[in-house]
PDB file with SEQRES, HELIX, SHEET and CRYST1 records, atoms N, CA, C and O in Angstrom:
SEQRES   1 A   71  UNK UNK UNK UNK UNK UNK UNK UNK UNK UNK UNK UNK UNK          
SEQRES   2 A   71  UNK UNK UNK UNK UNK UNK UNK UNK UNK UNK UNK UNK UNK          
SEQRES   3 A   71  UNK UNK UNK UNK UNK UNK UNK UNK UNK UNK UNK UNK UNK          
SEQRES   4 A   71  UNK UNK UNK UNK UNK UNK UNK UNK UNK UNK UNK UNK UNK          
SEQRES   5 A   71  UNK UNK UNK UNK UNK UNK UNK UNK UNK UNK UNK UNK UNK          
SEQRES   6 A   71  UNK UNK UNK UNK UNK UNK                                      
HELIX    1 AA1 UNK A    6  UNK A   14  1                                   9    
HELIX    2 AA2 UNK A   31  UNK A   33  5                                   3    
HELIX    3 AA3 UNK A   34  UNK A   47  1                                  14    
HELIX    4 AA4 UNK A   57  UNK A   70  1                                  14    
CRYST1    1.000    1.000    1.000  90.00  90.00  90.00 P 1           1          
ATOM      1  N   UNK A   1     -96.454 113.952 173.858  1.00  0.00           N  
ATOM      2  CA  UNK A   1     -97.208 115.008 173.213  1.00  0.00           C  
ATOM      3  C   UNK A   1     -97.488 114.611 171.773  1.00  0.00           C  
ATOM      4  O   UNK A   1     -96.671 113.918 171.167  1.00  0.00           O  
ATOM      5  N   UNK A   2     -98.658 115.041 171.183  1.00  0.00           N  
ATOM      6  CA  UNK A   2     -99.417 114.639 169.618  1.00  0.00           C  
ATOM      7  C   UNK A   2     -99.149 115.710 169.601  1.00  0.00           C  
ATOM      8  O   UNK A   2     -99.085 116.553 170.496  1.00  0.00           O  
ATOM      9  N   UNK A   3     -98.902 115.757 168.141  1.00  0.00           N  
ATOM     10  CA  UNK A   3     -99.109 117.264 167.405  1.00  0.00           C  
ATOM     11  C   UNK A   3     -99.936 116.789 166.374  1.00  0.00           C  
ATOM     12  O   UNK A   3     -99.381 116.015 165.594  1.00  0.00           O  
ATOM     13  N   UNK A   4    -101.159 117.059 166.158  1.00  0.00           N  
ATOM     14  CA  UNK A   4    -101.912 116.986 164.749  1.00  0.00           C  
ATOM     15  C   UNK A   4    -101.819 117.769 163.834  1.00  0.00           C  
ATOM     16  O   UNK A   4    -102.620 118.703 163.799  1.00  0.00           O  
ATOM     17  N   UNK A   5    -101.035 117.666 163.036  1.00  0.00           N  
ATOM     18  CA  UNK A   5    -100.356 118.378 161.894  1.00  0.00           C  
ATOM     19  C   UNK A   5    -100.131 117.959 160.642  1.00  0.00           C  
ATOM     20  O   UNK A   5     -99.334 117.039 160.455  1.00  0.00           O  
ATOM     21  N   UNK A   6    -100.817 118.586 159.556  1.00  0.00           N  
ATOM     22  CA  UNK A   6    -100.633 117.850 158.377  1.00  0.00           C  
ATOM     23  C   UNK A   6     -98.992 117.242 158.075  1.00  0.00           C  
ATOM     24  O   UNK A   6     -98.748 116.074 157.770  1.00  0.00           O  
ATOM     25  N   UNK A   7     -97.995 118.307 158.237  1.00  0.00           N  
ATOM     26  CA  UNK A   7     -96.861 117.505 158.164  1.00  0.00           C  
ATOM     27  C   UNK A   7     -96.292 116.246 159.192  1.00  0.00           C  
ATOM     28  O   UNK A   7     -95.476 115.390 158.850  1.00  0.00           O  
ATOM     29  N   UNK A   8     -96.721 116.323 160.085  1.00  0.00           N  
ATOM     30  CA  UNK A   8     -97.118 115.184 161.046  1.00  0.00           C  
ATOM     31  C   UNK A   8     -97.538 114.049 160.071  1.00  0.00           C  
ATOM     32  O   UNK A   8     -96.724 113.208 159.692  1.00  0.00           O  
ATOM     33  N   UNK A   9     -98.661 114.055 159.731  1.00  0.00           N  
ATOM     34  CA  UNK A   9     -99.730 112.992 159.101  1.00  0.00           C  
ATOM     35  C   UNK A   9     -98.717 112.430 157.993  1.00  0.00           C  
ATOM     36  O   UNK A   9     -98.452 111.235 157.872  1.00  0.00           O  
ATOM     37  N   UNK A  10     -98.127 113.579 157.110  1.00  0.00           N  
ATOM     38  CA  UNK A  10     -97.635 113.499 155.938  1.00  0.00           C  
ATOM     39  C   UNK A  10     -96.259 111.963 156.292  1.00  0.00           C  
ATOM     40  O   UNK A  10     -96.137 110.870 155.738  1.00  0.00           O  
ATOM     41  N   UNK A  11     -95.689 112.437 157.116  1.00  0.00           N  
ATOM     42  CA  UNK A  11     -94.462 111.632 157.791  1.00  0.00           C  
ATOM     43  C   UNK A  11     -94.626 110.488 158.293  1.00  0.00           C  
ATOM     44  O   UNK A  11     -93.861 109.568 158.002  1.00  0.00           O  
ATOM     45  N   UNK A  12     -95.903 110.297 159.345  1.00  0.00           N  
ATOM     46  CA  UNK A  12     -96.413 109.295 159.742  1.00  0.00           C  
ATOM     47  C   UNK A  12     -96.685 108.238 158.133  1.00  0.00           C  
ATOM     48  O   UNK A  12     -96.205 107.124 157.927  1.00  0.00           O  
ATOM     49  N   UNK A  13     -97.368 108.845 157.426  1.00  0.00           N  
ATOM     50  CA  UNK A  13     -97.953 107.847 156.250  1.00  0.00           C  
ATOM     51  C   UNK A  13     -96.386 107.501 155.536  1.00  0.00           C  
ATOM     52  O   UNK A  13     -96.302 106.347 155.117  1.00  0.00           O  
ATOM     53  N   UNK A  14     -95.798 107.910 155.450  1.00  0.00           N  
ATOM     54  CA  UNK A  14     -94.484 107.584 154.654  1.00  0.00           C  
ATOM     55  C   UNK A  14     -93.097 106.940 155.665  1.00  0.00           C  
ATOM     56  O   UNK A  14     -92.066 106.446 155.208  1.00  0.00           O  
ATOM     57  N   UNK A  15     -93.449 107.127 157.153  1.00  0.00           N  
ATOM     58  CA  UNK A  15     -92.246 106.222 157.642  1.00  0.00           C  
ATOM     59  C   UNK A  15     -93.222 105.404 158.592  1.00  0.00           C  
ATOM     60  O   UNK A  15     -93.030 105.312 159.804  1.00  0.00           O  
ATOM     61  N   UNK A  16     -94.108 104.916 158.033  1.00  0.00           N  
ATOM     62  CA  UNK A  16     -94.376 103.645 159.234  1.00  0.00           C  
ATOM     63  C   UNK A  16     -94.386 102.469 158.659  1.00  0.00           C  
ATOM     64  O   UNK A  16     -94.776 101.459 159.245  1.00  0.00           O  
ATOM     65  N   UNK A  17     -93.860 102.486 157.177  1.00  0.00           N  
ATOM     66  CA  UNK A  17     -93.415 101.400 156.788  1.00  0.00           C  
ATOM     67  C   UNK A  17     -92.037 100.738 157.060  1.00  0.00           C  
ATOM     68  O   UNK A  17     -91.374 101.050 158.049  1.00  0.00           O  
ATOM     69  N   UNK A  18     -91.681  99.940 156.278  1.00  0.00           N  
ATOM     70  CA  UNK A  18     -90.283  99.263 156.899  1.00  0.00           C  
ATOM     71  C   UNK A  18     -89.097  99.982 156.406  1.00  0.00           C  
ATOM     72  O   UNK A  18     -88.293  99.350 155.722  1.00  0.00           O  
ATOM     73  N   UNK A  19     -88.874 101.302 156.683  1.00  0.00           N  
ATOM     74  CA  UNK A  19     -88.078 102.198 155.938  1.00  0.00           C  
ATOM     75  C   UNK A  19     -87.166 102.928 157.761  1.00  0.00           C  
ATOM     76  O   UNK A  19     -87.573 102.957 158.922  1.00  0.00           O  
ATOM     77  N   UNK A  20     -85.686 103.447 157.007  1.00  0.00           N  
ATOM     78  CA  UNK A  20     -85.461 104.066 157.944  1.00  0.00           C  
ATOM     79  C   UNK A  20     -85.452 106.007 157.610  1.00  0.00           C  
ATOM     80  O   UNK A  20     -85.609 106.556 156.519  1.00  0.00           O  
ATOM     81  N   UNK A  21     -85.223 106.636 158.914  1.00  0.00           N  
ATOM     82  CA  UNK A  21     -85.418 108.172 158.407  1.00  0.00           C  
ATOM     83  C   UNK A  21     -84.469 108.933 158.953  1.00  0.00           C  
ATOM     84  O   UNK A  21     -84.048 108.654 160.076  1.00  0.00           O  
ATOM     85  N   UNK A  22     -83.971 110.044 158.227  1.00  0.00           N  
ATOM     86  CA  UNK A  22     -82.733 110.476 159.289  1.00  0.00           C  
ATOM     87  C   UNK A  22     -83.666 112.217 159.008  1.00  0.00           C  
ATOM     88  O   UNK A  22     -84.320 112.814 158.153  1.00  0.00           O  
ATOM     89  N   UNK A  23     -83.232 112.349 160.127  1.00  0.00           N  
ATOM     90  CA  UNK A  23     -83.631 114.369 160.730  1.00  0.00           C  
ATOM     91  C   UNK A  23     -82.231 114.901 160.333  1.00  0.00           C  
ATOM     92  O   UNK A  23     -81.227 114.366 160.805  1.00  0.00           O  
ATOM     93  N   UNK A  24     -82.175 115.593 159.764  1.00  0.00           N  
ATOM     94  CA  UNK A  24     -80.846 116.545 159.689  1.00  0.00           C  
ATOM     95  C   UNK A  24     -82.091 118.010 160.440  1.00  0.00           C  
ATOM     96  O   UNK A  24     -83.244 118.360 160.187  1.00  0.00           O  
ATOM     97  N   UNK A  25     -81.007 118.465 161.416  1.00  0.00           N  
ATOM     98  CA  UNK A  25     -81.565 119.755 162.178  1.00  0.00           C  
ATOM     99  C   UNK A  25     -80.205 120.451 162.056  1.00  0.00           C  
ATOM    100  O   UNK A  25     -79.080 119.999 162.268  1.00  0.00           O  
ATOM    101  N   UNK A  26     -80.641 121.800 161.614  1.00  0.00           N  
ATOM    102  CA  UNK A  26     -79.786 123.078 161.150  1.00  0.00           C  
ATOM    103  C   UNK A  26     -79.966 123.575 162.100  1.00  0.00           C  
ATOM    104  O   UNK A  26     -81.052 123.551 162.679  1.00  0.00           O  
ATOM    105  N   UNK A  27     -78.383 124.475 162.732  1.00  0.00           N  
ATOM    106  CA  UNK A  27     -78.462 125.676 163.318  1.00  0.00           C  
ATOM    107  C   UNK A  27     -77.489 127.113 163.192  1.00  0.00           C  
ATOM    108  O   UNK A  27     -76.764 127.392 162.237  1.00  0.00           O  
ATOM    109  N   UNK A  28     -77.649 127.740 164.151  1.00  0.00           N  
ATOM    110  CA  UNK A  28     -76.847 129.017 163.964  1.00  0.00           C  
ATOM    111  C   UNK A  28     -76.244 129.565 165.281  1.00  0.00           C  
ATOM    112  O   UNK A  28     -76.918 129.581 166.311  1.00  0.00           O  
ATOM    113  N   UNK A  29     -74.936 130.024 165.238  1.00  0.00           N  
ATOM    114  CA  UNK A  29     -74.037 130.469 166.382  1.00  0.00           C  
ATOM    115  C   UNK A  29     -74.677 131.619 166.751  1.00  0.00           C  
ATOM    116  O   UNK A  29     -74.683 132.039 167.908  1.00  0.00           O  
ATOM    117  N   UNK A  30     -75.297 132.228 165.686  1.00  0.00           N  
ATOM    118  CA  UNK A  30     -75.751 133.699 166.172  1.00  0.00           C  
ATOM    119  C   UNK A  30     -76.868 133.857 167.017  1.00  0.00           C  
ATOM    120  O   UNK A  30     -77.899 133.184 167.043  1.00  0.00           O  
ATOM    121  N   UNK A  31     -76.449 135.102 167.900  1.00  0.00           N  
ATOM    122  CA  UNK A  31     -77.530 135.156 168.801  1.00  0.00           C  
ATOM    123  C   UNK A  31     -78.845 135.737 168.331  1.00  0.00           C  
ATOM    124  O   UNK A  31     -79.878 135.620 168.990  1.00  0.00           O  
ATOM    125  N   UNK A  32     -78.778 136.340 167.221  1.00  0.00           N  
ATOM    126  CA  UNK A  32     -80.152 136.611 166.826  1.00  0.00           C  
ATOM    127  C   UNK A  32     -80.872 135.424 166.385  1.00  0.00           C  
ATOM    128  O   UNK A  32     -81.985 135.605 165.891  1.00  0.00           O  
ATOM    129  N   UNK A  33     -80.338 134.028 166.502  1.00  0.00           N  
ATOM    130  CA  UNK A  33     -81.305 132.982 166.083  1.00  0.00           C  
ATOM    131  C   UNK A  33     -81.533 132.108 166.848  1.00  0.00           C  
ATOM    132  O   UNK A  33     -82.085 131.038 166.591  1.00  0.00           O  
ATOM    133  N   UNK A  34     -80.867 132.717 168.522  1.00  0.00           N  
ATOM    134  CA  UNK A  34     -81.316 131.513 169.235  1.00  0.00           C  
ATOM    135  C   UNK A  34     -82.451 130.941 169.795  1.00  0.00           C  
ATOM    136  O   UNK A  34     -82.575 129.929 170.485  1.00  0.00           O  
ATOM    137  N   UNK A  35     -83.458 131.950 169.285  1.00  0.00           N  
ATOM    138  CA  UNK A  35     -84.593 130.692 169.782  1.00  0.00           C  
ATOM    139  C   UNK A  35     -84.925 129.894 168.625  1.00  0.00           C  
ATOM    140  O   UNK A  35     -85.225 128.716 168.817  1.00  0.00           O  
ATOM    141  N   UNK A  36     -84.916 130.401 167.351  1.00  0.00           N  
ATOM    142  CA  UNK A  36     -84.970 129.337 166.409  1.00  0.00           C  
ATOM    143  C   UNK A  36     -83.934 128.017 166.588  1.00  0.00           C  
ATOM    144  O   UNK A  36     -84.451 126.963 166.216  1.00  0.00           O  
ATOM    145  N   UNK A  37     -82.720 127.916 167.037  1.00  0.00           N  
ATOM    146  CA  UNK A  37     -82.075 127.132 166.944  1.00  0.00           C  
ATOM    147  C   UNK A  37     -82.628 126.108 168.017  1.00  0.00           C  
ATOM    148  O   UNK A  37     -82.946 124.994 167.600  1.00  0.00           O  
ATOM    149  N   UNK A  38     -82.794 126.438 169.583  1.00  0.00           N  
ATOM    150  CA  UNK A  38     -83.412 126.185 170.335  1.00  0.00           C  
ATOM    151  C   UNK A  38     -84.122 125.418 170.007  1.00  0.00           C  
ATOM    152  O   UNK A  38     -83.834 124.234 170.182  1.00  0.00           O  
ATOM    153  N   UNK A  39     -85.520 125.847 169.307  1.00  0.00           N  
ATOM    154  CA  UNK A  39     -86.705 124.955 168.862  1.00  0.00           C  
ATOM    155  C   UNK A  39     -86.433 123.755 167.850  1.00  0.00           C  
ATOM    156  O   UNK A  39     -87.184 122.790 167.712  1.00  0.00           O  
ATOM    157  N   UNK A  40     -85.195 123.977 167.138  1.00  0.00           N  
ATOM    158  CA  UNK A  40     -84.706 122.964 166.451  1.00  0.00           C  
ATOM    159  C   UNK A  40     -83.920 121.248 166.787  1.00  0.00           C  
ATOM    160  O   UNK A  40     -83.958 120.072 166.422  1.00  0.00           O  
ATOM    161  N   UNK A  41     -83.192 122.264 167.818  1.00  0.00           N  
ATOM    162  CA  UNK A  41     -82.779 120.983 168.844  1.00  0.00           C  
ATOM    163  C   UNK A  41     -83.398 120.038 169.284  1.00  0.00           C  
ATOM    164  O   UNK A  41     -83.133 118.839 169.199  1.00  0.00           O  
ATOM    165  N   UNK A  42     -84.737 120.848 170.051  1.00  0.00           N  
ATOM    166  CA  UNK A  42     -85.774 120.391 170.699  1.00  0.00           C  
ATOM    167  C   UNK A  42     -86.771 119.609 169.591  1.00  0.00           C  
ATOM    168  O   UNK A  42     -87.346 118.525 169.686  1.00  0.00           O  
ATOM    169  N   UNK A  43     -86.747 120.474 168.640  1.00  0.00           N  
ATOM    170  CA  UNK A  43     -87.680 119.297 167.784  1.00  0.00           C  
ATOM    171  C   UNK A  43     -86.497 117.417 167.386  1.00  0.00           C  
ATOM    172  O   UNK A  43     -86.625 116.196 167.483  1.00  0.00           O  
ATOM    173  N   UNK A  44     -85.924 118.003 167.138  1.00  0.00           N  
ATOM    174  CA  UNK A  44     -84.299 117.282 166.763  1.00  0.00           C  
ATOM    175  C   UNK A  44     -84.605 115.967 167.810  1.00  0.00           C  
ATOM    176  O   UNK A  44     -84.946 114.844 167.436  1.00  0.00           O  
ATOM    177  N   UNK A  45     -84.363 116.462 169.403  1.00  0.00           N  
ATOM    178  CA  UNK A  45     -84.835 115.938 170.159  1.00  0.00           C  
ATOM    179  C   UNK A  45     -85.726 114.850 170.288  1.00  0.00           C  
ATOM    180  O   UNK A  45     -85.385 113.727 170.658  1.00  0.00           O  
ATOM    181  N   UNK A  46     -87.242 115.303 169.878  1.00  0.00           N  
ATOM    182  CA  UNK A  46     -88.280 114.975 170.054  1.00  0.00           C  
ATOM    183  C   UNK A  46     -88.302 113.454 168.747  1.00  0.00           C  
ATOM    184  O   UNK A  46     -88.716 112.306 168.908  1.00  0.00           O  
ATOM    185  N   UNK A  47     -87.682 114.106 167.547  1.00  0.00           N  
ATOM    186  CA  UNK A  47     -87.586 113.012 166.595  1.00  0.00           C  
ATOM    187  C   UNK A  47     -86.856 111.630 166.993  1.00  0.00           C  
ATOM    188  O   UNK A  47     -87.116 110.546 166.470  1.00  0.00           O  
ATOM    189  N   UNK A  48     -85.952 111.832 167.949  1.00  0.00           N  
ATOM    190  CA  UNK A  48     -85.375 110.556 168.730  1.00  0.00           C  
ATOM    191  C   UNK A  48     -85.865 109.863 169.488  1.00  0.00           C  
ATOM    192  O   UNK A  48     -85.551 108.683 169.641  1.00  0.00           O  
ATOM    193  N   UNK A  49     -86.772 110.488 170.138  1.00  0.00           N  
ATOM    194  CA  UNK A  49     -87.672 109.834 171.121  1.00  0.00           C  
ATOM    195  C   UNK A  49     -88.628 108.641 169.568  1.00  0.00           C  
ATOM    196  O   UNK A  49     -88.490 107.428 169.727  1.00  0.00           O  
ATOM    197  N   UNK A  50     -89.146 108.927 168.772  1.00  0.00           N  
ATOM    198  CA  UNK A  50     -89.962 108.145 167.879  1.00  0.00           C  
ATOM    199  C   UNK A  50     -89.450 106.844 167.684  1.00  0.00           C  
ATOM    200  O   UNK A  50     -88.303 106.575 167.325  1.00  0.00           O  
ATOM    201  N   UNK A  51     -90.614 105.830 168.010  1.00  0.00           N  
ATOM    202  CA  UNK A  51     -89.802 104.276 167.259  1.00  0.00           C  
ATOM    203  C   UNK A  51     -91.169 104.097 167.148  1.00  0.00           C  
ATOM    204  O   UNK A  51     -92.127 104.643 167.696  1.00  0.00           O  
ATOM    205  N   UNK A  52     -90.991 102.657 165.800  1.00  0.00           N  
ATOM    206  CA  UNK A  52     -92.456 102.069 165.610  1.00  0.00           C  
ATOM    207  C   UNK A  52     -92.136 100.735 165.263  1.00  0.00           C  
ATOM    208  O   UNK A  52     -91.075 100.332 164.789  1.00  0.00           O  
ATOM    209  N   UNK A  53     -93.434  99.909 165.621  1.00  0.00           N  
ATOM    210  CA  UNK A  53     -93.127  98.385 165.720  1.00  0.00           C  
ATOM    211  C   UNK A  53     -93.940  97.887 164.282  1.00  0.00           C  
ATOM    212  O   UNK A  53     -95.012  98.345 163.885  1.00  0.00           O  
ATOM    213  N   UNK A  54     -93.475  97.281 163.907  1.00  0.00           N  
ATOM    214  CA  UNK A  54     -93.898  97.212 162.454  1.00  0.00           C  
ATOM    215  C   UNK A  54     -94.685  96.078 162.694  1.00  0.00           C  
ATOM    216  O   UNK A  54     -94.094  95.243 163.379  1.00  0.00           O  
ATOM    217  N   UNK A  55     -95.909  95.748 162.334  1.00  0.00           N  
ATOM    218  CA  UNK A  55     -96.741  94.539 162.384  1.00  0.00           C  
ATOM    219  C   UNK A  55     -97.386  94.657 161.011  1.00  0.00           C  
ATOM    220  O   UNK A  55     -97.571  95.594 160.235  1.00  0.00           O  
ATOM    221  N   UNK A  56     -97.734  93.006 161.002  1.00  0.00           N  
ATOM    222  CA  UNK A  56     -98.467  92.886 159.725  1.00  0.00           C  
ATOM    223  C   UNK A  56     -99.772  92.500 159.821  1.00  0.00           C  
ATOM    224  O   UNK A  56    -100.224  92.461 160.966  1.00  0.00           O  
ATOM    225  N   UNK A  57    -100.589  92.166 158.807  1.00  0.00           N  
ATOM    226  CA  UNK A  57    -101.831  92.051 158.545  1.00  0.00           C  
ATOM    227  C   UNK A  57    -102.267  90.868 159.934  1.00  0.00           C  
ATOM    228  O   UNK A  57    -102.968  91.112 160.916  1.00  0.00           O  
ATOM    229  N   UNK A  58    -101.560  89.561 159.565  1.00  0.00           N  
ATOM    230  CA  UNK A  58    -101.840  88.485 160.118  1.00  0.00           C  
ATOM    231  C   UNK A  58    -101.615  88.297 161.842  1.00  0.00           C  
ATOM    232  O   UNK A  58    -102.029  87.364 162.531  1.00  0.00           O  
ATOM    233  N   UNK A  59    -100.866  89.432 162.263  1.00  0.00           N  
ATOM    234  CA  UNK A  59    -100.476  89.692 163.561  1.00  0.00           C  
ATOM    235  C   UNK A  59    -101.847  90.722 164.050  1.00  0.00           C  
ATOM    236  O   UNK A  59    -102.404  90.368 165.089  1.00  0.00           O  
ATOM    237  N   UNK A  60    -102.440  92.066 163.286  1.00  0.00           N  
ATOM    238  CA  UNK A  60    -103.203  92.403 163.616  1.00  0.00           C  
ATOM    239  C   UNK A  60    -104.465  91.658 163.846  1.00  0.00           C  
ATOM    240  O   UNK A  60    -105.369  91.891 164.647  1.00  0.00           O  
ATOM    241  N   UNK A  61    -104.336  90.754 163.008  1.00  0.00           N  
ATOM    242  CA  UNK A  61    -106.188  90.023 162.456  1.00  0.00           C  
ATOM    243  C   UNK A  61    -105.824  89.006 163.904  1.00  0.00           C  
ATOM    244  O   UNK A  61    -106.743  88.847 164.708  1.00  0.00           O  
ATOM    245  N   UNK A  62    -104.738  88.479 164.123  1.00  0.00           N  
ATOM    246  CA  UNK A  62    -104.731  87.536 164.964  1.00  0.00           C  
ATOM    247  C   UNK A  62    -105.267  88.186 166.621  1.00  0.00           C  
ATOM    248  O   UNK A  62    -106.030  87.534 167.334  1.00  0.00           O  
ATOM    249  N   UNK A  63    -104.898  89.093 166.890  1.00  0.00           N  
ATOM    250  CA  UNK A  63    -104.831  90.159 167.749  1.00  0.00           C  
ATOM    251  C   UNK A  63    -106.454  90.280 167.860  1.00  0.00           C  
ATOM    252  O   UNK A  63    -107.117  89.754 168.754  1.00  0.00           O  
ATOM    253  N   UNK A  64    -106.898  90.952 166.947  1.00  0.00           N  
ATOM    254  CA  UNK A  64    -108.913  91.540 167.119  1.00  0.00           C  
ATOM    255  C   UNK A  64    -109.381  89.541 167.226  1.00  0.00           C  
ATOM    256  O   UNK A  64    -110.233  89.208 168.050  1.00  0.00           O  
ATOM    257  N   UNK A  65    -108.800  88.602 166.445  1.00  0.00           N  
ATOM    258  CA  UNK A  65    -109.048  87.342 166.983  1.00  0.00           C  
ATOM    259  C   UNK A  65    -109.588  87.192 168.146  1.00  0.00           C  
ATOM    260  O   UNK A  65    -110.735  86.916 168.498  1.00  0.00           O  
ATOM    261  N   UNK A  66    -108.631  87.406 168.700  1.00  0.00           N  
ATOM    262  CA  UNK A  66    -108.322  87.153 170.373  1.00  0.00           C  
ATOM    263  C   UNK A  66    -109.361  88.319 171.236  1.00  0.00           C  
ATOM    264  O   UNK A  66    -110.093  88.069 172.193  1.00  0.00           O  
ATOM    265  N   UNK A  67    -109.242  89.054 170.854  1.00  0.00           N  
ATOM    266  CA  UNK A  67    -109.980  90.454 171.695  1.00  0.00           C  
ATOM    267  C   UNK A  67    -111.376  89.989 171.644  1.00  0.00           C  
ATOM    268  O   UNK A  67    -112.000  89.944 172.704  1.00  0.00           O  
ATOM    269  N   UNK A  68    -112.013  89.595 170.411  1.00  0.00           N  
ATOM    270  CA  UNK A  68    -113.405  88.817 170.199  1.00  0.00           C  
ATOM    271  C   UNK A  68    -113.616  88.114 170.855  1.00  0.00           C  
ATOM    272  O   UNK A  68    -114.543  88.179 171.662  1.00  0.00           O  
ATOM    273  N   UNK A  69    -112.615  86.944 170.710  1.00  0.00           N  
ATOM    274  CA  UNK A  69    -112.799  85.548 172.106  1.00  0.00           C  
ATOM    275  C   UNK A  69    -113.350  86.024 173.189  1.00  0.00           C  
ATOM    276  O   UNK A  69    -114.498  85.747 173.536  1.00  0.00           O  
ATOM    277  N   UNK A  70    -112.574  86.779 173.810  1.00  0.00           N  
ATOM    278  CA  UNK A  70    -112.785  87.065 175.518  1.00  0.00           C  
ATOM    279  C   UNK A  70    -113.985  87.706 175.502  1.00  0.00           C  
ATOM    280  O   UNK A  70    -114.435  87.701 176.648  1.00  0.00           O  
ATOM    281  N   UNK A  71    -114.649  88.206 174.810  1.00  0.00           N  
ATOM    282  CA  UNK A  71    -116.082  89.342 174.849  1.00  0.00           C  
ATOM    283  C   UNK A  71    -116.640  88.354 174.765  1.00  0.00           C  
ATOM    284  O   UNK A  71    -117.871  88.340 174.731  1.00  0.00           O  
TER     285      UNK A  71                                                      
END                                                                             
């Protein structure tokens, strides 16, 4: 799933460099907050699933290289 979301965008531009990121996700015992907590997990969740492969200039350029060739 994409979420297009400025804070999305915001995160994307600042950890797809060679940096690492940690999620701290808050919750609460109480039952008046369990669906907030819920959605937290689950986002919590969702942040684990994320990895990115870091490439550089010369790996991309080499790459559209190659894609040109074959056309």
């Amino acid at each position: 799933m994409r979420v297009n979301h400025h804070f999305t965008n915001v995160c994307y531009y600042h950890c797809s460099r060679n940096s690492k990121t940690a999620v701290i996700v808050c919750a609460s015992q109480e039952s008046a907050h369990t669906s907030e907590t819920t959605n937290a997990f689950k986002f919590g969740q969702a942040c684990r699933q994320i990895s990115m492969t870091i490439r550089t200039q010369a790996d991309m350029l080499g790459d559209l290289m190659k894609y040109h060739m074959r056309a």
